[in-house]
N, C-alpha and C positions, 0 to 999 in steps of 0.2 A: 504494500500500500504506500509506502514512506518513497520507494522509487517509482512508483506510477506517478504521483504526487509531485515530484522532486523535476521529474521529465516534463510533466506539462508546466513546470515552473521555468526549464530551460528554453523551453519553445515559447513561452510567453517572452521570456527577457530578450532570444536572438530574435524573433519578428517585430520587438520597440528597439532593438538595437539597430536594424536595416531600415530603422523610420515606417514601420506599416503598423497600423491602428488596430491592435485584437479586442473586436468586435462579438458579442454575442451574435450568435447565428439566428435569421429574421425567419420567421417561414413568409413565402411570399405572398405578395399580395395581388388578390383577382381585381383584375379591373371588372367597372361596370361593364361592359363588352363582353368578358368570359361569364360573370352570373347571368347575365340576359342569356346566352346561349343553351345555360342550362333548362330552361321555361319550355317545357312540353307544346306541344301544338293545343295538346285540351288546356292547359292554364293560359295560353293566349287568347283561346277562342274563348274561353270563361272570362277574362277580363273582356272583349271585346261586346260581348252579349249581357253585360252585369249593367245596369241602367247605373247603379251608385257604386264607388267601387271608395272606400274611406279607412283609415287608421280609428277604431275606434274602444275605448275602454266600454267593459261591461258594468253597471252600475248598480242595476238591478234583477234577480233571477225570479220568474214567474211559471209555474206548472197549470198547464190547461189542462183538463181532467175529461176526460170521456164516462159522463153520466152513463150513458148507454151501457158501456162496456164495465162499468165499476160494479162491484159485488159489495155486499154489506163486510166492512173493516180491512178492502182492499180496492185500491182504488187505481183507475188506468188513465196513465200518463199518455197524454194522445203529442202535446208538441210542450216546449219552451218558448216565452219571452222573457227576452233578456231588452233592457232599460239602456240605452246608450248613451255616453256621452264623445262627441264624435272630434277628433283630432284633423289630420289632415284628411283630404280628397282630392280624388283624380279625376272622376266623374261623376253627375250626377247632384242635387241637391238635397242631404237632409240636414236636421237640426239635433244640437243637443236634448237631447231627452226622448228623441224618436224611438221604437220598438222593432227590436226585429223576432220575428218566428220560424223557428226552426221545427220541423215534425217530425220527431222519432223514427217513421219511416224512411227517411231521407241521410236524416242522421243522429247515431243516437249518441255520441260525445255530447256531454254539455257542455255550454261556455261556464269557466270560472267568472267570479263577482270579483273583481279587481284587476281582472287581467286582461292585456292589450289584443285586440286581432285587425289586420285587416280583411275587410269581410267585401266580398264581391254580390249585390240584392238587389232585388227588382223588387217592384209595387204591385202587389197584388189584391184585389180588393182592398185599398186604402190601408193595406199593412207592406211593411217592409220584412220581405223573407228571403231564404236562402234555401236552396231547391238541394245542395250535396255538401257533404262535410269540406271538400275541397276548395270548396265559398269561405267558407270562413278557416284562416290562417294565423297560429300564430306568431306572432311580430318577432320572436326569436326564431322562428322558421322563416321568417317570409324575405331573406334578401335579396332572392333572385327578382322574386316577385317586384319587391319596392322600384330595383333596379331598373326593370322593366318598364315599370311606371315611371318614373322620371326621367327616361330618355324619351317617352312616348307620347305622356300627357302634362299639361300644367299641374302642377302642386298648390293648394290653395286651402287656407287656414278654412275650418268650417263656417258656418252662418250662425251667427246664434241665436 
């Protein structure tokens, strides 16, 4: 250990002695151009067909309940509304506090209550939903996606 030690002390001291800077090694960095290349054909066609396409935190979590389908002391989750309050967008216009509904059929992850996604939704009957889990993205995943977006469309602080 004391010579493994002792040797990468010698090679530090001859590479400041012939004037060259030892550097931590960087892992590289992807330009915007290589994450956009990553973007599937269906995640472009998804942004392109998403009427709203926004950075938004979840604020509030709501279970819609299927009377129908509910038994006495068990009850059926038919969809989610989640309470938004909405950061940037790329298209489309909604406001802070707007609703989006997601149907367990489509997708049954739920959004966390504090946590960022950007979410690709359309207007449907005067609600805002999202038809596959792959609409809604989270912000720690979504760099290729952002990337995407701001080579493609304007970025613009929400309405409030």
């Amino acid at each position: 250990m004391r010579q493994l030690l002792f040797g990468m002390m010698l090679v530090g001291v001859s590479a400041l002695s012939q004037g060259e800077a030892v550097l931590p090694a960087e892992a590289p960095q992807q330009d915007d151009a290589a994450r956009v290349s990553e973007l599937s054909d269906r995640q472009v066609a998804q942004i392109e067909q998403a009427e709203t396409v926004a950075v938004v935190s979840v604020t509030n979590v709501s279970s819609l309940i299927n009377r129908a389908l509910s038994l006495p002391g068990m009850l059926s989750v038919e969809a989610y509304t989640y309470q938004l309050a909405v950061g940037h967008q790329w298209k489309g216009q909604i406001s802070t506090g707007a609703e989006l509904r997601i149907e367990l059929k489509h997708c049954s992850q739920p959004l966390k209550k504090g946590e960022r996604y950007l979410v690709m939704m359309e207007k449907a009957k005067q609600q805002w939903i999202a038809r596959d889990c792959d609409q809604v993205i989270a912000i720690a995943d979504a760099e290729a996606v952002l990337a995407y977006l701001n080579d493609h469309y304007l970025d613009r602080v929400a309405q409030k």
